[in-house]
N, C-alpha and C positions, 0 to 999 in steps of 0.2 A: 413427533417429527418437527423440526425446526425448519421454519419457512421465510424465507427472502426474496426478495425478488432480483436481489446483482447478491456476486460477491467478486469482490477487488481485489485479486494478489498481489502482495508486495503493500508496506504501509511508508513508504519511501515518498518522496517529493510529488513525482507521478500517479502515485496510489491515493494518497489525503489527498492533493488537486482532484481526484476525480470522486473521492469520499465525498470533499464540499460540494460540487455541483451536483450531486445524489441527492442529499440533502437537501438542496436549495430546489431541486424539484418532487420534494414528499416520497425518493424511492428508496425503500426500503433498503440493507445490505449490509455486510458485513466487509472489513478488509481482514483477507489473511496474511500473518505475517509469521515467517520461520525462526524469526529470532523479536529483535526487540524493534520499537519504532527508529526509523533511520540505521536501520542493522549496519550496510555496507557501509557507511560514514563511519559507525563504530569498531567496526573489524575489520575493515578494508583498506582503509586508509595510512597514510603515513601521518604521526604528530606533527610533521613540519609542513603537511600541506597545508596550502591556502588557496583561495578561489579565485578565478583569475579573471573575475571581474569584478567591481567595485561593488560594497555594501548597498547603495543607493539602488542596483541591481535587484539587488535579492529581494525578490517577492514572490507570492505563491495566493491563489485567488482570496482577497478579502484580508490578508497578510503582508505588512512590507515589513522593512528594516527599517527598525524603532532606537536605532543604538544612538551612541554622539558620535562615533566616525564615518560618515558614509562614503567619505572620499578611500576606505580602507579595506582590507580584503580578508573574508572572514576565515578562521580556523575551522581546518578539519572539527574540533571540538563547539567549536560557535555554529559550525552547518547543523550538527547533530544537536543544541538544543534550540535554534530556530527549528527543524523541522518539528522535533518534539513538542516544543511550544506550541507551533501548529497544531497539532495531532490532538491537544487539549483545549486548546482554543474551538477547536470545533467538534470536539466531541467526539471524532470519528472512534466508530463502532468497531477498534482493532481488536484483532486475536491473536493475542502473541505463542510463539512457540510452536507455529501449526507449520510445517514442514508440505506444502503442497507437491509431491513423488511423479503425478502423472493427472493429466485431464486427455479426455478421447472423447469421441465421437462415439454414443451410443443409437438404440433403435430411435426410430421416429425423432432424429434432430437432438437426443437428448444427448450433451456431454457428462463423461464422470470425472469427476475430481476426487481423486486417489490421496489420501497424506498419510501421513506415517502419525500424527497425536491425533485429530479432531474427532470427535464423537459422529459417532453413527449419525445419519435423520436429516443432513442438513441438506436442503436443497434452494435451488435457485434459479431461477428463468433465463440470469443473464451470467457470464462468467467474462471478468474484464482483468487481464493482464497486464501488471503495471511493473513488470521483473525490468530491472533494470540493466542486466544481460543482455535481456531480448529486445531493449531500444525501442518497444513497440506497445502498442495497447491496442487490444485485439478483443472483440466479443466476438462469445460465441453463443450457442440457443441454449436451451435448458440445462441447467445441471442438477446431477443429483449425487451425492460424497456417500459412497461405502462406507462399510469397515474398515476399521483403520489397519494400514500394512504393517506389522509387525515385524 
């Protein structure tokens, strides 16, 4: 059985910011992510967006905007490999492809985390939502991920 002590869903802006401060305090974990690092920026977005704040802006812990325009506003495409860049910049322990379906409250505190790909065994103390849907970053007590939903 595979052991952690957090796992972070979503490997988005919110998800890696909270990978790095994991990290910078020795806790173990894993981020799950349903597609690839920076998904929504790569499938969600329009080509012609841009950020509507200035480059000088964009930072993310231990991370800033390294380019030559800071007065300029970065492309849908430029967000997705600064995050990315991120994402290997510090290592974070992503799982691509993991499609998280459902997390619940089980007995004694423990939540389940439900996906549709991840192998059986994983579990983990802390479960931290970084979905950027849900605007919000939420723990919860133990988790422990079933068989995967078919």
């Amino acid at each position: 059985m595979i052991q952690t002590t957090a796992a972070v869903i979503g490997a988005g802006h919110a998800g890696l910011a909270m990978s790095r401060r994991l990290t910078e305090r020795c806790i173990d974990h894993v981020v799950l992510e349903r597609g690839e690092v920076a998904n929504s920026w790569r499938t969600q977005r329009w080509p012609s967006l841009r950020l509507l704040t200035p480059n000088w802006q964009t930072r993310l812990p231990g991370h800033d905007y390294a380019g030559d325009d800071p007065d300029g506003f970065m492309t849908a495409d430029e967000v997705v490999d600064f995050v990315a860049d991120y994402a290997k910049v510090i290592a974070a322990p992503v799982q691509t492809g993991t499609t998280v379906t459902s997390v619940r409250l089980g007995s004694r505190l423990i939540s389940d985390v439900l996906t549709t790909t991840i192998p059986p065994g994983l579990s983990a103390s802390s479960n931290l939502s970084s979905e950027g849907r849900l605007s919000t970053m939420s723990a919860c007590g133990r988790l422990e991920i079933g068989d995967p939903i078919g």
